[in-house]
Each structure stands twice: as C-alpha cells, then as structure tokens.
C-alpha positions in Angstrom: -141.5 32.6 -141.5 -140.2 30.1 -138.4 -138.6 28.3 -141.4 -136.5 31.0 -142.6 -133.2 30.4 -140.8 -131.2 33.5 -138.9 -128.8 33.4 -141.5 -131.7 34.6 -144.3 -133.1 36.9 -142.0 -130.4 38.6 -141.2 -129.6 38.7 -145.3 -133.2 39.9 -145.6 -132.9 42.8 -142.9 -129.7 43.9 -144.3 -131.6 43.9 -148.0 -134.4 45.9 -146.8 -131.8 48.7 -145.1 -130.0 48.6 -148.7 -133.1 49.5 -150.6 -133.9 52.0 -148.4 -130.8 53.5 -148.8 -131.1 53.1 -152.6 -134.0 55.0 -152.8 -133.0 57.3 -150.2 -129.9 57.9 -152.3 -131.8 57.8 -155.5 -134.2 61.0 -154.2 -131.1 62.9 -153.2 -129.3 62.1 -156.4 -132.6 63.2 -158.5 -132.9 65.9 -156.1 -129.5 67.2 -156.9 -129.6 66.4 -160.9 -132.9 68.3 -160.7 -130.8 71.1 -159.2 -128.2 70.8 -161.8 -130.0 71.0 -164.5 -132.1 74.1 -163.5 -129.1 75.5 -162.7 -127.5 75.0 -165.7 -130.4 76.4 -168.1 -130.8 79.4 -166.1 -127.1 80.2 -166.0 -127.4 79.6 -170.4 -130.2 81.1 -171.0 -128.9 84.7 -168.9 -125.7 83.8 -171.2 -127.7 83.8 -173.7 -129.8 87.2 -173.5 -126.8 88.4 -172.0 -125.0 87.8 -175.4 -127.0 88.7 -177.7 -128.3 92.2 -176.2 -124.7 93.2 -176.4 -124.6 92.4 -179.8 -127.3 94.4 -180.3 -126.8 97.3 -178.8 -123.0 97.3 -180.3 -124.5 96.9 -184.1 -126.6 99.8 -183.0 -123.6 102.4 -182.7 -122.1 100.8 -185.9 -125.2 101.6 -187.6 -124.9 98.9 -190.3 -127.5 96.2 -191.7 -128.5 94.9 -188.5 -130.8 91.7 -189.3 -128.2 90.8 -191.7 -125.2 91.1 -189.4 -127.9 89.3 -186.4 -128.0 86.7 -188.8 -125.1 86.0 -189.5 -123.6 86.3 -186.0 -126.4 83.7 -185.1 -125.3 81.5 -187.8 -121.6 81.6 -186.8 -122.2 81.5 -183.1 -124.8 78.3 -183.9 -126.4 77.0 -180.6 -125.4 79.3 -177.7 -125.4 76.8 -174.5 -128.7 74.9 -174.3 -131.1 77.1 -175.8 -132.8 77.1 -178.7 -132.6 80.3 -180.9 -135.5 81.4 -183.3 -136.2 85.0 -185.1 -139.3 85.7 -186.5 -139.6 88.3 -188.5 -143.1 90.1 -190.0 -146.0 88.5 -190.7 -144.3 86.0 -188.6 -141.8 84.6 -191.0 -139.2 82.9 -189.2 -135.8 84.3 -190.3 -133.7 82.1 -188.5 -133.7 79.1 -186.2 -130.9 77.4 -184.4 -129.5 74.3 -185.4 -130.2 71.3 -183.5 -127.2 69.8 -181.1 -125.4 66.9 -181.9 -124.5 65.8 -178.6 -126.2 62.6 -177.9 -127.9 63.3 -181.2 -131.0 60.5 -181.0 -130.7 59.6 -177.6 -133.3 61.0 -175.1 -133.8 59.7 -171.5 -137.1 58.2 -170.5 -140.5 60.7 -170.4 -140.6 60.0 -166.8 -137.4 61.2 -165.9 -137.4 63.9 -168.1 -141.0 65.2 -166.6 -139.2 64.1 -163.5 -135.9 66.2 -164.1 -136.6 69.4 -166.6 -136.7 72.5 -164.8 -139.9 75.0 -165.5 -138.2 77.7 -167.4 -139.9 80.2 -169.2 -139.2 81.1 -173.0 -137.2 84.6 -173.1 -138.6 87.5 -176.2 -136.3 90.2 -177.2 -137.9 92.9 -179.9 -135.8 94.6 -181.7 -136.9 96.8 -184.7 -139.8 94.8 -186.6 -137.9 91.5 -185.1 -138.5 88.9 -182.4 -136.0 86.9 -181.0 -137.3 84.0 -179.0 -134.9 82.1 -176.5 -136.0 78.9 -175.5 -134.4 76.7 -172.9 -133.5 72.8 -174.5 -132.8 70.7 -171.2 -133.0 66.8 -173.2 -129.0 66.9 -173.1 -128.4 67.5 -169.8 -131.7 65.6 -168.6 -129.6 62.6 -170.8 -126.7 63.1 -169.4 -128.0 63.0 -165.5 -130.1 60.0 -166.8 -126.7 58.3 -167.6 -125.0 59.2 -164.7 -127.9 57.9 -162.6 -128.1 54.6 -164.7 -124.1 54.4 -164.0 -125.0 55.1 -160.0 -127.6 52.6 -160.1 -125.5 50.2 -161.8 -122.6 50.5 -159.2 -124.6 50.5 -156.2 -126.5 47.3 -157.7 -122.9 45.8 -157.8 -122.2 47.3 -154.7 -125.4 45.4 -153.4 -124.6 41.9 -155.1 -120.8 41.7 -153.5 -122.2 43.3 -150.1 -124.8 40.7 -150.3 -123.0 37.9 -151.0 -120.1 38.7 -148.5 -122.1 39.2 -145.5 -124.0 35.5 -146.6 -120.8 33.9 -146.6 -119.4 36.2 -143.7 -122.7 35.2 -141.7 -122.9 31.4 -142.4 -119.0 31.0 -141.2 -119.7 33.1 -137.8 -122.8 31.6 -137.4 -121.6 28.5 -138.3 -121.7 27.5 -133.9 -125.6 28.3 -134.0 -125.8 24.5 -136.0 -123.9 23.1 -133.8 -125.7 24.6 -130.5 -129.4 23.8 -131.7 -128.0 20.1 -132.4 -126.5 20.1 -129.2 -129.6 21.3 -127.9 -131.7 18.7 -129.8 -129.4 16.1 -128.2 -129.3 17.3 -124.7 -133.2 16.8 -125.1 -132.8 13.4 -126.5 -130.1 11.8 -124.0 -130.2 13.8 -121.1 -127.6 17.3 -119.6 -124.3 15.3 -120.1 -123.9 16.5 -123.8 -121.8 19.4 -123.7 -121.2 22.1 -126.3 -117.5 22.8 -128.1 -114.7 25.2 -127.5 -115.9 28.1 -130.1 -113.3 30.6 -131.5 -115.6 33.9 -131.5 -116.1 35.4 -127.9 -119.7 35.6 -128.4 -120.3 31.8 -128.7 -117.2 31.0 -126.5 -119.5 32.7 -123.6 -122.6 30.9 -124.5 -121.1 27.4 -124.7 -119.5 28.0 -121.0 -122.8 29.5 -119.7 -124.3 26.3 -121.4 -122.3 23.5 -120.3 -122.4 25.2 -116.7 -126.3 25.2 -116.7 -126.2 21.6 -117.8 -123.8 20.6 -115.7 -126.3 22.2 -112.6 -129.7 20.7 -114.3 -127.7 17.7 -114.4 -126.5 17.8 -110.7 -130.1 19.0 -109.6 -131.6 15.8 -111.8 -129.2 13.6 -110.1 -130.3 15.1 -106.7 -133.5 15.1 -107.5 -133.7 11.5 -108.6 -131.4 10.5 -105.4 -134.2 12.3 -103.4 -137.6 10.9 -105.4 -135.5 7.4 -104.5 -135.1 8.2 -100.8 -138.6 9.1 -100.7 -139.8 6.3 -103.0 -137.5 3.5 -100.5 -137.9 5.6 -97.8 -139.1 3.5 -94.7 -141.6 6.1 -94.0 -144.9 6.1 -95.4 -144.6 9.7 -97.8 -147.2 11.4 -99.2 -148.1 14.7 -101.4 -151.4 16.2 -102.3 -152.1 19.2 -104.1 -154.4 22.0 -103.1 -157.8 20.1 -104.4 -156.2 17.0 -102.0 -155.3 15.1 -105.1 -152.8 12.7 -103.6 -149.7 13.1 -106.5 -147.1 10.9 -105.3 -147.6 7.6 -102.9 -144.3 5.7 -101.9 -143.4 2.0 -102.0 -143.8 2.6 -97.5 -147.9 3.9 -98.2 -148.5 1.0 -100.3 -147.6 -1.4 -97.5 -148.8 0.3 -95.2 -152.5 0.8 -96.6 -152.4 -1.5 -98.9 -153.3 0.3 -101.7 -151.1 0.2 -105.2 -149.8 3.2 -106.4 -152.0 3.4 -109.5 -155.3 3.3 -107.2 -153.7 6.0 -104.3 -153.2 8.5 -107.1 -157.0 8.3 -108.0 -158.1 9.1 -104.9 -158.1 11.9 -102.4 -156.3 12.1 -99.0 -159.7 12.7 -97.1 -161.1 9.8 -98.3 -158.5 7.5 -97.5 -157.8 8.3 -94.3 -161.4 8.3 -93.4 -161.7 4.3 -94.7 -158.7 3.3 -92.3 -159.1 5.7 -89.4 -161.7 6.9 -86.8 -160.2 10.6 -86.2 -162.6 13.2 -87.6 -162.0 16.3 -89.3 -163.0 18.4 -92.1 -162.1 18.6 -95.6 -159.0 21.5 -95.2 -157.5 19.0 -92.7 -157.6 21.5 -89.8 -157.5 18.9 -87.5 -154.0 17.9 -88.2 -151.5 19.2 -85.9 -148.2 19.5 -87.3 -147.7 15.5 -85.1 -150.4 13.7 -84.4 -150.7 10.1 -83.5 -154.2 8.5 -85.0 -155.1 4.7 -84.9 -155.0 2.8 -88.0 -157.9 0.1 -88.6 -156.5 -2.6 -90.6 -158.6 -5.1 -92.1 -157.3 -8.1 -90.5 -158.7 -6.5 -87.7 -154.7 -5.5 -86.4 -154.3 -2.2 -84.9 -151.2 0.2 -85.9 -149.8 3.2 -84.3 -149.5 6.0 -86.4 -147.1 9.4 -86.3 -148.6 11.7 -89.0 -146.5 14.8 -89.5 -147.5 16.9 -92.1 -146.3 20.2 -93.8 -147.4 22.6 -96.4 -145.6 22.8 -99.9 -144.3 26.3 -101.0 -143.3 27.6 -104.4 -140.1 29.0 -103.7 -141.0 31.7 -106.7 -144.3 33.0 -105.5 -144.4 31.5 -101.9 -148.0 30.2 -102.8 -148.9 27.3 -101.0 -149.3 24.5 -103.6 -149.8 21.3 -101.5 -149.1 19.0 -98.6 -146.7 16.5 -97.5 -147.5 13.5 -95.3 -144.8 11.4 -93.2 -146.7 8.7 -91.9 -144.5 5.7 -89.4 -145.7 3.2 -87.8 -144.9 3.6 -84.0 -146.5 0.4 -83.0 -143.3 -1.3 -82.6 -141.3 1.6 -81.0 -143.8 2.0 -78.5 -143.9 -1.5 -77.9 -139.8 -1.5 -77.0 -140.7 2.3 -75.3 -142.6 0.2 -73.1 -140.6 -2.6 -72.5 -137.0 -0.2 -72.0 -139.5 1.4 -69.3 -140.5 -2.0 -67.5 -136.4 -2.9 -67.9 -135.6 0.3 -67.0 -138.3 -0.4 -63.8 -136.7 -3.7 -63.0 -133.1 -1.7 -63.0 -134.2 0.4 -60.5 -135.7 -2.2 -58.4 -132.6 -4.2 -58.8 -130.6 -1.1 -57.3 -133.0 -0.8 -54.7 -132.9 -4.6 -53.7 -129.1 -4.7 -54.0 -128.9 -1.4 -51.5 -131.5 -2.7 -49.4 -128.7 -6.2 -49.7 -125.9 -4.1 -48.5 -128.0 -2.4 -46.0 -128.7 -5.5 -44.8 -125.3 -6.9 -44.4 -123.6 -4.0 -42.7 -126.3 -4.4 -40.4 -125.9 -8.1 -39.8 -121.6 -7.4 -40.0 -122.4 -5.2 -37.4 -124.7 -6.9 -35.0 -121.7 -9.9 -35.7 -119.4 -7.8 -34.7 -120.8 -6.2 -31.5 -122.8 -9.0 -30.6 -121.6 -12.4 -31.1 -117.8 -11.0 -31.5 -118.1 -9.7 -28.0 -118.9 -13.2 -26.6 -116.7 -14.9 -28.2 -114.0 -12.2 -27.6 -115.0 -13.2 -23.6 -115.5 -16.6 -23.4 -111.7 -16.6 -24.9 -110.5 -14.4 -21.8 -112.2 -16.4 -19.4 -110.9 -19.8 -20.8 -107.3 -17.7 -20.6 -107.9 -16.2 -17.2 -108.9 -19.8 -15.7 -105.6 -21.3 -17.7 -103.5 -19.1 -15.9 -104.7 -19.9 -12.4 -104.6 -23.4 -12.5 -101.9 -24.8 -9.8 -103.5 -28.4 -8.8 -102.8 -31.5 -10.9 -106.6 -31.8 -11.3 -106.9 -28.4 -12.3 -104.5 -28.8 -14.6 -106.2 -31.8 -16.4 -108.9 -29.1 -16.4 -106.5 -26.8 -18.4 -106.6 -29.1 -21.9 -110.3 -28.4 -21.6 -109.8 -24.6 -21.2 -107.9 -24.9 -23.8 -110.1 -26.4 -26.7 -112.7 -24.0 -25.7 -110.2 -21.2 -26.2 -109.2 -22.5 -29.6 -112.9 -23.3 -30.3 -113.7 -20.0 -29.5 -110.6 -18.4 -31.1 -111.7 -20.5 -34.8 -115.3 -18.7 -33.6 -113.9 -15.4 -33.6 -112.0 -16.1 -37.2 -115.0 -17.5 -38.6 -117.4 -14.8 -37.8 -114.6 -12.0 -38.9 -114.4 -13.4 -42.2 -118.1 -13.4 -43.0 -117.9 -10.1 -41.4 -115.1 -8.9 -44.0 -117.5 -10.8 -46.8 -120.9 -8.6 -45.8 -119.0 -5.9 -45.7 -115.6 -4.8 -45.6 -114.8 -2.6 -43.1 -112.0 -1.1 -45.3 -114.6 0.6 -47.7 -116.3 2.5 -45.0 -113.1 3.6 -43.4 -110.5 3.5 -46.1 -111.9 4.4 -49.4 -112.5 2.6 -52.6 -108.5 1.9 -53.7 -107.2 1.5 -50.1 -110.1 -1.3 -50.2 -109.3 -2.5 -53.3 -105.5 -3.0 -52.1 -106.0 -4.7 -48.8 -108.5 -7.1 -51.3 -105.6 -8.0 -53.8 -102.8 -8.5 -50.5 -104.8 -10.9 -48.8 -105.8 -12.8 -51.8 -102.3 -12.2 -52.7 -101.2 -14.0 -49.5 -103.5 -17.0 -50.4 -102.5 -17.5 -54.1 -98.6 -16.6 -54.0 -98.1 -18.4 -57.4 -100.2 -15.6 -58.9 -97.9 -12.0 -59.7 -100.5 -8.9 -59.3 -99.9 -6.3 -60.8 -101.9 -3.1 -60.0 -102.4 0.7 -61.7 -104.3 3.1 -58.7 -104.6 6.3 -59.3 -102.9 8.8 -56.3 -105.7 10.7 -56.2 -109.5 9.9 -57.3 -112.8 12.0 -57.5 -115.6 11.1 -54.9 -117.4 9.1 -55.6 -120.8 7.6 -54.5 -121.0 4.5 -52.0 -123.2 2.4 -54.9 -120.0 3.2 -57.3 -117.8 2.0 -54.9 -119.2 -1.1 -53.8 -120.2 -2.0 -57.5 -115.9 -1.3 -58.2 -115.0 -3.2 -55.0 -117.3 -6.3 -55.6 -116.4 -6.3 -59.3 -112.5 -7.0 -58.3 -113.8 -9.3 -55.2 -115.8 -11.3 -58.3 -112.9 -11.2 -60.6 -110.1 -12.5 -58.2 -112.3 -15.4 -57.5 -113.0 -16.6 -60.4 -109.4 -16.5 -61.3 -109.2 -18.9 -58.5 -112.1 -21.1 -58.9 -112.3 -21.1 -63.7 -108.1 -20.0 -64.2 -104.7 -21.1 -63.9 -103.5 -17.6 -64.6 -99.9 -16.7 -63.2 -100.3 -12.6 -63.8 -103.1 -10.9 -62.9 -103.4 -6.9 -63.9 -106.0 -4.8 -62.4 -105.9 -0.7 -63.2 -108.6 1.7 -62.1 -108.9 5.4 -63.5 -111.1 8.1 -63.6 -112.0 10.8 -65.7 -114.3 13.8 -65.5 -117.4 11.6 -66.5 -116.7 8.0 -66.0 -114.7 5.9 -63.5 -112.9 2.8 -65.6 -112.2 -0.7 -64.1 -109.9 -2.8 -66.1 -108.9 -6.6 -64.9 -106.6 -8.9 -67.3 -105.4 -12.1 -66.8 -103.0 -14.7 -69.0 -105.3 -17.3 -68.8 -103.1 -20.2 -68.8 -103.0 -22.1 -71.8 -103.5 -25.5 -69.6 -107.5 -24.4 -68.6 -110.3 -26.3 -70.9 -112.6 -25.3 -72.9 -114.9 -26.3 -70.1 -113.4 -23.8 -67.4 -113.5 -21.0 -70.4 -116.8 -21.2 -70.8 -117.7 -21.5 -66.9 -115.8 -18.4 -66.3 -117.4 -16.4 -69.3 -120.9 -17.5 -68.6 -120.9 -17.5 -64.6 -124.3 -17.7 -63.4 -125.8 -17.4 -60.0 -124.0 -14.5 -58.2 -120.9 -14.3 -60.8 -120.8 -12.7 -64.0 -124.5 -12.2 -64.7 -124.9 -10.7 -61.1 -121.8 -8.3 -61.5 -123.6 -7.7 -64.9 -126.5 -6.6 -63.0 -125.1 -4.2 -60.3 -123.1 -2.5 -63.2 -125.8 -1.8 -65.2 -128.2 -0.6 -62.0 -126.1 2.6 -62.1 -126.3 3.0 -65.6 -122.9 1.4 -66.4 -121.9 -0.9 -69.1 -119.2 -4.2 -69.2 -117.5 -5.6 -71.3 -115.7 -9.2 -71.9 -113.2 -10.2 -74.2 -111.8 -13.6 -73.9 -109.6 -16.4 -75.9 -107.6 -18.7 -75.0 -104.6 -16.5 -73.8 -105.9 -13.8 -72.2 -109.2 -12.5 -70.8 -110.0 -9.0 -70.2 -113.1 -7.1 -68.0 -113.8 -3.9 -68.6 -116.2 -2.2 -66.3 -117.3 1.8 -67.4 -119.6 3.6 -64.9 -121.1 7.0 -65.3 -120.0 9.7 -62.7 -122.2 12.8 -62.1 
C-alpha cells in the first residue's frame, strides 16, 4: 500500500464513496420500483373488479343472456390493465381466458429481480350464477419495464462514474502535480544539504507550503551554519572542552584536550571522564563528580614529570524540551602560565610601589637637605658677606685699604657660595612648587631656561584653572618638563619648543613637542630617545609609580612626549 501514490488513493477513496452511492441509490431505486409496481397492480386489479361487477350487476336489470354477453364483453374489452382474466364455468370448464399481452411480448427481466420486484398480491374470485371469475394480477411487464429503466440508470451512472473518474485523475495529477516536485526537492535537500529551495506554485495550498518550506530551510540552514561555526570554536577553541553523557561517556573531546592530555580523540571517546581524570590528577571524588565545584583548580601530573595548573569549570547539559539533565560540559585551561605573569605583575607591581616609596622618601630627602642649605649654610654665607661689606666700608687707612681687595674676594667668594648653594637648592626642590603650584612652577621653569637658551621660542598652553592635585602628581609633571627642557639642551638643536598641560575629570595630560632640527645625528636621536641613568628611563619610572603611562614618538623632524596620569 506505501507504493500506491496519493493520486490513486485519492482515485480509490472517491471510487469506494461512488459505489456506495450506487448501491445506496440502487436500494432506493428498487425500493421505489418495488413501490410502483405494487402500486400499479393494486390500482388494476380494483379497476378491474370494479369493472366487471358493474357490468354485472347492469346485465342483471337487462335481464338478457348473461354468460354470453360476459363473454363477449370480456372478449372485446381483452386484457383489462395487468391482470389476467379467466371464467370457469361447471365442472370447472374454463369458458374464457384472457389473452396474453403483447407488450414486451418474449422479454422477461431476470428471476432475481422479478422475486426481487413483484408485489404479493392475492388472486381476486367473483361468483356469479354457476360462474367463477378469477382475477389474477400479471406484474412481468411492469417488473420488465423497471428492469429497463434500472439497466438504463445503471448504465448512466456507470458513465457518470467513468467521466467522473477520469476527470478527477487528470484534475488530481495537474493539482498535485507540486507534490513531485516537493518530494524531489525533499530527496535533494537530503542529498546536498537546506540550500535547495522549492518553486513559486500557482495553487494557494502549495504556494503556502513552499514559503513555510524554504523558510524552515533557510533556519536549519542558519542553525547548521551556527552550529558548525560553534562545533569549530569548540573544536579550535584554546580551551580544553569536554562533554559526557549521563553514564560519563565522554562524547566529544577538542583538538585543546588532546594536547593537553595527550590522548587522541578516537581513544578519549572510549573512555569515561572518571577515569581519566583519576590517571592525571590526585583530587578525589566519587563517581557523580560531586566534588566538582562549579571552578575548581586541580593539579595536573604530566608524564614528563611537568606540573600544570588547571581551571575546571563545569556545567550540566539541559534539554531545552524536557529540561532533563542529559550530560556535562568541561572547560578545562591551563593557568600555569597566567599565574606565572599573576605573579610576576605582583612582584612588578611590588617593585612600583617600592619605587614610589624610594622616590618620596628622595624628595623627602631633598627638601630636607634644601632646607637645612638654606637655613644653615645660606645663613653663613649670607653673614660672612655682611661682614666682608661692613669691614669694606670702614676702611679709611692706606693699609686698610690694601686690606679692602681682600674683603673683597671673600665677599665675591662668598657671594658665588650663596649662588651655588641656591641653585642646588632650586634643583632638590623648587621652592615654587610648595608655594606656587604646579603651572606657576612650571612657568618660572620654562622663563629661566628661557633666559639661558634665548635662541629657543617656547611656546606654552596652561590651563587658568586646574583640579588639585596630589604633591607625587605634581612633582612627577614638574620633573617631567625639568627632564624634557634638558635634554633639548644637552641631545637637540630645536628652535621651537611647545609644552601644553590639561586636565580632565580623570587624568591630568602633559604634552612636550619639539622641531628637532634637521642638523642633529642619528647619534643625538638615539641618545635622547634612549636616555639612561636619571633621563628617560627614570622619568619612565616615576610616571608609571602613580599608575601613569608615556608615550614617545620621534623622527627626524619632530619629537613628541606625552605623559597621562590617573587623577582620583
């Protein structure tokens, strides 16, 4: 039966309901000829009677011959409807019987209709005088003639049935003409894959199939393209990923597991998760894996006798349908290496803060040593020139006054003194940046470097008003332009300098350009861009003790610092 196609089945179904119908119709036909016909013979035979009593009892008031005139009124009537007519007379002579009908003369219809059809009429006896009349219903002729009209009924609706038939096969096979074409389309999509699309169809039916069709393919297609971008993610994925079923069946084992372990796919998917974790690892736990949190860190044995780091994170796999658990998934990474930086970022980290400490504990130190200059050794210097004055101006004698060239080389010794020790004071630390602020600094930095390189044009961009900011900020900003301007000195024959400080709500931004003139050598580029010692590398360092990063871009036209430095 699977090989009967819709097209016959729907020709078969439709044949069945005709045939019921036939015989449906062919009972109430019968039913209704049946009906006929009894109707018919009783209707004759009460003609019949009818008839003849009233010629009876009307020869009775003539008061002639009346078997004679019966007779003869029988033999000129002949067959009165369908009934046969017989008189029998005494000794049961028969005086006269009805002629047979000549309609359809020969022709009967078939015993089983006509036992079928023919009413159950009884035979009617009249006695009159020594006669008996006998009236006998005949029903062949109009059994015959229902038997032809139902042969004519069953002919038409046999014709009926044949051009029914054959227009609803050849109506069928053109509007199911599509179904070919979907189940090859079908077949194909199996074969080659969900970009084989079904046709435009003309009938509404089909229309709506082929769109909800090509829109399911064009999904499974998308999901099989997602699905095989994901199975390659997992497959490449740098991660070691694995999935077990409920029984801990291990059913898929990346390219990452098989490094890692060192187990081939094809041996993994043998095996179960338990026991391969137990032949590389010394953490315990029983066979539902209860003892993995949802991240845990275990210690990988390797056979070389090298020791990896592991982050296991593991989660359960849910049908989405019946939310049933059906398996596990495994990320596995080796954190050997991360920890290994963790660690060292921490020790760097360690050193920064150290640095910071050492570079306060610097500054510390030389306001300390500016001041004990200052108040100490600027106080003696500041008297032995007054007394050298003071003794000048009270000389009268020649001899005193040879005296007075002495005076006054101590006085200039002492004045020289007293320059001296006020640079190295301004070089500790400049008293500007404790009483001025960090741009007021900065500008009395750039005029008196400014006075010693006139042949250099500065150009500055200070902000009017700045955020507070933190001493370590500021003396990182202030020793970053100090660091700059003498480089440009010592590495540069820049004529234009430009130096722009701004501030924002989160970082505090330090930009110094120069035109780097195009008669320095390679030699003074690189000295300049590489500065070791207490240069560039140092600077480097106090920027990035406050969590601050630089940056250098440099050619042989211009070179540009850029100092960024976090402000909480």
């Amino acid at each position: 039966m699977s090989l009967i196609s819709l097209r016959l089945r729907i020709n078969f179904v439709i044949t069945i309901f005709m045939l019921i119908f036939g015989i449906l119709f062919v009972q109430i036909v019968l039913s209704d000829f049946k009906r006929s016909v009894r109707e018919e013979m009783e209707t004759g035979n009460r003609i019949t009677i009818q008839l003849i009593e009233n010629f009876l009892v009307n020869s009775l008031q003539e008061k002639q011959d009346l078997r004679s005139k019966l007779i003869n009124f029988l033999n000129a009537t002949g067959r009165i409807r369908a009934n046969d007519i017989k008189v029998v007379g005494d000794n049961n002579l028969i005086i006269y019987e009805s002629p047979k009908s000549n309609y359809k003369a020969g022709r009967y219809a078939p015993d089983w209709y006509s036992n079928l059809v023919t009413p159950n009429i009884d035979e009617v006896r009249l006695n009159f005088l020594n006669l008996t009349i006998f009236i006998t219903p005949e029903s062949s002729r109009s059994v015959l003639d229902s038997w032809d009209e139902l042969k004519l009924l069953v002919k038409v609706f046999f014709i009926f049935y044949l051009i029914l038939t054959i227009s609803l096969f050849w109506l069928l096979g053109k509007w199911l003409r599509p179904i070919k074409t979907i189940t090859e389309t079908m077949t194909k999509v199996n074969e080659k894959g969900f970009d084989i699309k079904l046709p435009d169809f003309v009938i509404p039916d089909f229309q709506k199939i082929s769109t909800g069709f090509n829109t399911m393919t064009n999904q499974l297609e998308n999901l099989v393209k997602d699905q095989e971008v994901l199975g390659l993610i997992a497959y490449q994925s740098s991660e070691a990923i694995i999935m077990i079923d409920n029984d801990k069946n291990i059913t898929f084992w990346n390219n990452s597991a098989e490094k890692l372990f060192s187990v081939k796919k094809d041996d993994a998917m043998q095996s179960k998760i338990t026991d391969l974790i137990k032949s590389f690892s010394q953490i315990k736990f029983d066979n539902d894996l209860n003892d993995f949190s949802s991240i845990n860190q275990v210690l990988l044995y390797k056979e070389n006798g090298k020791n990896l780091e592991l982050s296991i994170s593991t989660s359960s796999l849910i049908d989405p349908n019946s939310e049933i658990k059906i398996g596990q998934v495994f990320l596995i990474r080796d954190i050997t290496e991360i920890n290994l930086r963790k660690q060292a970022e921490l020790e760097l980290n360690n050193r920064k803060k150290f640095g910071n400490i050492v570079q306060n504990k610097i500054e510390d130190e030389r306001r300390e040593i500016s001041r004990e200059l200052h108040d100490e050794l600027g106080q003696c210097i500041t008297a032995i020139k007054t007394i050298s004055q003071a003794m000048m101006d009270s000389t009268d004698t020649l001899k005193e006054k040879k005296d007075t060239s002495l005076l006054k080389k101590i006085h200039d010794i002492a004045s020289g003194m007293y320059d001296s020790v006020h640079a190295i004071i301004k070089r500790l630390r400049p008293p500007a940046l404790d009483h001025l602020g960090l741009i007021d600094a900065v500008d009395s930095l750039i005029d008196q470097w400014s006075i010693a390189n006139p042949h250099v044009e500065v150009i500055k961009h200070f902000p009017t008003n700045i955020i507070a900011l933190s001493e370590n900020v500021s003396i990182v900003v202030y020793r970053a332009v100090q660091e700059c301007l003498t480089n440009i000195v010592k590495h540069s024959s820049a004529t234009r300098v430009v130096i722009e400080i701004s501030s924002k709500k989160k970082s505090l931004n330090l930009i110094i350009e120069n035109n780097n003139s195009k008669n320095s050598s390679e030699k003074n580029q690189k000295n300049f861009s590489n500065n070791s010692g207490f240069g560039i590398l140092g600077l480097r360092e106090r920027v990035e003790s406050i969590n601050g990063k630089i940056f250098i871009k440099s050619d042989k036209n211009n070179y540009i610092l850029s100092v960024q430095i976090p402000i909480n």
